[in-house]
N, C-alpha and C positions, 0 to 999 in steps of 0.2 A: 488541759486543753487538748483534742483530741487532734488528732495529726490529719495532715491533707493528704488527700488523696494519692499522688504521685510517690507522696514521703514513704509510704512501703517498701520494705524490699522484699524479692522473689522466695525468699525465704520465710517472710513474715506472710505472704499471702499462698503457699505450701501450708504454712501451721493452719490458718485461720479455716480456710478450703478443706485440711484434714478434719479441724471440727465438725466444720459443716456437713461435711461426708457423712460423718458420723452420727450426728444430730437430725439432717434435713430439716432444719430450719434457721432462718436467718433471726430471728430476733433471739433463740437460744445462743444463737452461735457469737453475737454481739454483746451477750451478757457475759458468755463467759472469756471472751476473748479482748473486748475492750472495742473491737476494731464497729464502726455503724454500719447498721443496717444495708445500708443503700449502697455504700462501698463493696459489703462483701457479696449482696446481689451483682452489683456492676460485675466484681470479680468473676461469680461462677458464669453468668452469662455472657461476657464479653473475651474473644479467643485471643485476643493479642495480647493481651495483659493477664493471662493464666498463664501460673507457672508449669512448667513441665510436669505431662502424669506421672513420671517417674516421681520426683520432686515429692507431691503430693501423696504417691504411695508411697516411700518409705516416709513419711511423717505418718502416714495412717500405721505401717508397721510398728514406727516408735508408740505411737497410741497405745497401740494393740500389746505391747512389750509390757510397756507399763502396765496398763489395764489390770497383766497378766498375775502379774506381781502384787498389786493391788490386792487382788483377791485373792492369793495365793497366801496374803501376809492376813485381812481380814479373818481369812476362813481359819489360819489357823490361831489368832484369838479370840476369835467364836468356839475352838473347839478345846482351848484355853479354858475358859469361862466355865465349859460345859464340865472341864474336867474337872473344876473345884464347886461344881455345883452353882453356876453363880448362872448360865444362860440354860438354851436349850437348843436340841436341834432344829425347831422350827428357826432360828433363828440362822443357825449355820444352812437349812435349807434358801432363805430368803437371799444373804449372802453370795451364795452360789451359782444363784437363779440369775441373778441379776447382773455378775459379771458374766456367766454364760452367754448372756442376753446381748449385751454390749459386746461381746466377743464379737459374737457372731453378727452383729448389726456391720463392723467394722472390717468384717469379711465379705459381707454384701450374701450372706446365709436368712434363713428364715429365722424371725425370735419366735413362732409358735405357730402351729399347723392348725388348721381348722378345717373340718371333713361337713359337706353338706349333702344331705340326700332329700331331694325334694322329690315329692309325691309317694314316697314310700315309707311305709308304717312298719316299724319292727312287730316281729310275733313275741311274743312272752318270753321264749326260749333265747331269740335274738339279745330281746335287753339283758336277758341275767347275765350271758354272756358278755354283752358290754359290761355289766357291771362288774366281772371278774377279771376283766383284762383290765379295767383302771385298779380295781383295790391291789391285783400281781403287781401292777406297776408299780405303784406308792409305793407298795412293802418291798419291793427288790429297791429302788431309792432310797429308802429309809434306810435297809441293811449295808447298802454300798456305802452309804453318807456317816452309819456308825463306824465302819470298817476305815472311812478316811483320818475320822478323830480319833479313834485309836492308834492309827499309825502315825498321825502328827504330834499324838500328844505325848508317846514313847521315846 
């Protein structure tokens, strides 16, 4: 049965809040947290009953700790895997991407840039150039991501 409202304490609605920070959404954040919907709206919108930003931010810190570690321990049995032949890099790419991801969401950073140029048409010379600064990219990633399994897996 799930607790009333008042039954929280300042420290349980720091945790809940740090999810939500992280997530921005309330039915994510009641999934994984236990606490309802409607409570943890109340919480982020309502100033007298939020706990201190400090509070909040170092639970997002703890997040972010863990997070770190998280993938830090994933990546390197992904590069485990790789060394006996069992994964691949796409895999330790995916891995990476995606605690990056969350990293950075929980820093309150961008998870991915998106560039719009409206009303202009690249020349022929333009695109091939775009298409060589994405293929450099991939391939200087690729080399850094082999360079990381090898030194975790030594």
């Amino acid at each position: 049965m799930p607790r009333k409202y008042g039954d929280y304490t300042m420290e349980d609605r720091a945790n809940v809040l740090a999810v939500y920070e992280t997530c921005k959404n309330y039915s994510e954040t009641s999934r994984i947290t236990g606490v309802p919907t409607n409570t943890i709206r109340a919480w982020h919108v309502e100033d007298c009953k939020t706990p201190p930003a400090e509070l909040v931010e170092q639970r997002k810190q703890d997040l972010k700790t863990m997070l770190v570690n998280l993938v830090n321990l994933a990546g390197a049995a992904t590069a485990e895997k790789i060394a006996n032949g069992e994964g691949s890099v796409r895999e330790l790419v995916g891995v990476i991407h995606i605690g990056v991801e969350k990293i950075n969401l929980l820093d309150g950073g961008p998870t991915s840039r998106v560039e719009h140029t409206v009303g202009q048409k690249l020349t022929p010379e333009q695109r091939e150039k775009v298409k060589m600064d994405i293929v450099k990219k991939h391939v200087g990633e690729e080399e850094r991501i082999k360079a990381i399994v090898d030194v975790s897996v030594s």
